[in-house]
C-alpha positions as CSV (number, residue, x, y, z in Angstrom):
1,X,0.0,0.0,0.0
2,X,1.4,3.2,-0.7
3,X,1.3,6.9,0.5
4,X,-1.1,7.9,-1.8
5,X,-4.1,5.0,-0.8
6,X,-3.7,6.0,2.4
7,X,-4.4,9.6,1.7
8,X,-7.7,8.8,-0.7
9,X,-9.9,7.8,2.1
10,X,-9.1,10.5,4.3
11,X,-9.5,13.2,1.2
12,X,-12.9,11.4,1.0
13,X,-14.1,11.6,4.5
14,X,-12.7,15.3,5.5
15,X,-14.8,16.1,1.9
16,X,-18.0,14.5,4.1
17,X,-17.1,16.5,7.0
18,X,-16.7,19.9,5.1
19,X,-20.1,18.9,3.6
20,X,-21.5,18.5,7.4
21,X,-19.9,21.5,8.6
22,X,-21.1,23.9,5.7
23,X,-24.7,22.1,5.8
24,X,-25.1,24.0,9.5
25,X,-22.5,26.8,9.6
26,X,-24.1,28.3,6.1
27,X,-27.3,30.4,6.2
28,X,-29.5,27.0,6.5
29,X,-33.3,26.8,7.3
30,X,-32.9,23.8,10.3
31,X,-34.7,25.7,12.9
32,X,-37.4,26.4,9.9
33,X,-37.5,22.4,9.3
34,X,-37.1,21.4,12.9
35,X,-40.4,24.0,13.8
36,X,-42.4,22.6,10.7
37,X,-41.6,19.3,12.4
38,X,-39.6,17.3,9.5
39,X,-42.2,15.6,7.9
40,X,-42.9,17.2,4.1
41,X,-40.9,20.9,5.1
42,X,-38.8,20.5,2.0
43,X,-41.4,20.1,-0.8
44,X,-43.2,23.2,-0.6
45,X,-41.4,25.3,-3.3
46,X,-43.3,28.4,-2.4
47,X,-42.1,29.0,0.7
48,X,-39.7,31.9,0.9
49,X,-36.9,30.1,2.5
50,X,-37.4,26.9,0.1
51,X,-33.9,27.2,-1.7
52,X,-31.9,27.4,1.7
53,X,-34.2,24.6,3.3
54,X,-33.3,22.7,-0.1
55,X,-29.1,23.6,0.4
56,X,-29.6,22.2,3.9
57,X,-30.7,19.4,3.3
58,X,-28.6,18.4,0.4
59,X,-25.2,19.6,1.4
60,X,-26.2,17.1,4.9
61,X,-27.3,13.9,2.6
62,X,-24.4,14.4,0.3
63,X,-22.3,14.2,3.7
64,X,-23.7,11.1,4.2
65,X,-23.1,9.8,1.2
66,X,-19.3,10.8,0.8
67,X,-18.9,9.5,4.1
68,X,-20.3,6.7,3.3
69,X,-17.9,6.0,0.2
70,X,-15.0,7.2,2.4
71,X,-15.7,4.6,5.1
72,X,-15.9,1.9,2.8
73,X,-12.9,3.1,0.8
74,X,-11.0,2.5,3.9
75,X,-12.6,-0.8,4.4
76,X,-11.6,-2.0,0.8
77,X,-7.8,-0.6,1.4
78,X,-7.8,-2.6,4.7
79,X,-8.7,-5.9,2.9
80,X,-7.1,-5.5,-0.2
81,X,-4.5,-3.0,0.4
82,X,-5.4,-0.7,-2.7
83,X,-8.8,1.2,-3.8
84,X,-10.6,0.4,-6.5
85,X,-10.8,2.4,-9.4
86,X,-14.4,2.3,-9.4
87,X,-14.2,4.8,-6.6
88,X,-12.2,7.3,-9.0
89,X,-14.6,7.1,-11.7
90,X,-17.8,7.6,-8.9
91,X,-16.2,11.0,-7.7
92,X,-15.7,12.4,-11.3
93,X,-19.1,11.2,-11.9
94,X,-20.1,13.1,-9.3
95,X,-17.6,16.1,-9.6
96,X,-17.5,17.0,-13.5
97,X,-21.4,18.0,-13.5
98,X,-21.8,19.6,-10.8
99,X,-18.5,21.8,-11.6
100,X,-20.1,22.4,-14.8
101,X,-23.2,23.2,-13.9
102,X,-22.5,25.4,-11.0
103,X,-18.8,26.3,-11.4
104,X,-17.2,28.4,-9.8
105,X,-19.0,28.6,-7.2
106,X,-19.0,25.5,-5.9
107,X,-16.4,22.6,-3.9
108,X,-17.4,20.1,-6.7
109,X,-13.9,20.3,-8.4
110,X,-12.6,18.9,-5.0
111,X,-14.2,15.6,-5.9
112,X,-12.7,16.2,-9.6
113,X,-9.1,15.9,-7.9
114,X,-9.5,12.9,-5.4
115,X,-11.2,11.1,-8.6
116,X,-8.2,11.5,-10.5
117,X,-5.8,10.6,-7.3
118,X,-8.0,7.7,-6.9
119,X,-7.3,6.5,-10.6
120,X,-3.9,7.3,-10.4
121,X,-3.4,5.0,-6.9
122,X,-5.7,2.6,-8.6
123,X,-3.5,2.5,-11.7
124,X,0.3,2.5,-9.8
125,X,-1.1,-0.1,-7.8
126,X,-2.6,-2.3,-10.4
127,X,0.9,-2.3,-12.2
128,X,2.9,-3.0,-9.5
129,X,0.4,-5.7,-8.9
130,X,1.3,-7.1,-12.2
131,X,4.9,-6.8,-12.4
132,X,4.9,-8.2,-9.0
133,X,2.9,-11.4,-11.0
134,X,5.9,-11.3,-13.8
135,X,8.1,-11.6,-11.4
């Protein structure tokens, strides 16, 4: 395993906690959902404070889904002692629309870079993993 697998799943997760922290640091609309009481309080798209309600939300379940993928990165790295280049081609899959739909103003591109890092690891790895074989 080299430096740069053990760096992909932390890149990962810190992504998921910058996506937590932003979720509730930005102007969000959690004491709006918590008062409306959960159920239904993002669907209304009148509601003056829809969009920021929307942010919330979104910026918290992609959180939990890029934790998610960093967790079982590590998992993968643990038992196999490489990443998959599946995960790679997931974060670009992720990152290149949204940095073209929203660029610049957006973190997306962040998921741009650890895609590539992941498919470079993915790639060193695999080679070494076949001239190791050669050998």
């Amino acid at each position: 395993m080299n430096g740069l697998n053990r760096w992909i799943p932390r890149l990962i997760i810190a992504t998921a906690v910058l996506h937590f922290v932003w979720a509730f640091a930005q102007p969000n609309a959690w004491a709006a959902i918590v008062a409306d009481g959960f159920l239904a309080t993002v669907v209304d798209t009148g509601l003056p404070d829809f969009w920021i309600r929307e942010s919330s939300v979104w910026f918290m379940a992609s959180g939990i889904a890029l934790l998610a993928l960093g967790t079982l990165t590590r998992q993968i790295l643990r038992a196999t002692g490489r990443v998959p280049a599946q995960i790679g081609w997931y974060l670009l899959a992720l990152g290149v629309p949204m940095c073209a739909l929203y660029f610049p103003v957006t973190g997306s591109w962040a998921l741009v870079v650890i895609g590539v890092l992941v498919l470079a690891a993915a790639r060193r790895t695999e080679g070494a993993a076949v001239t190791a074989e050669a050998r």
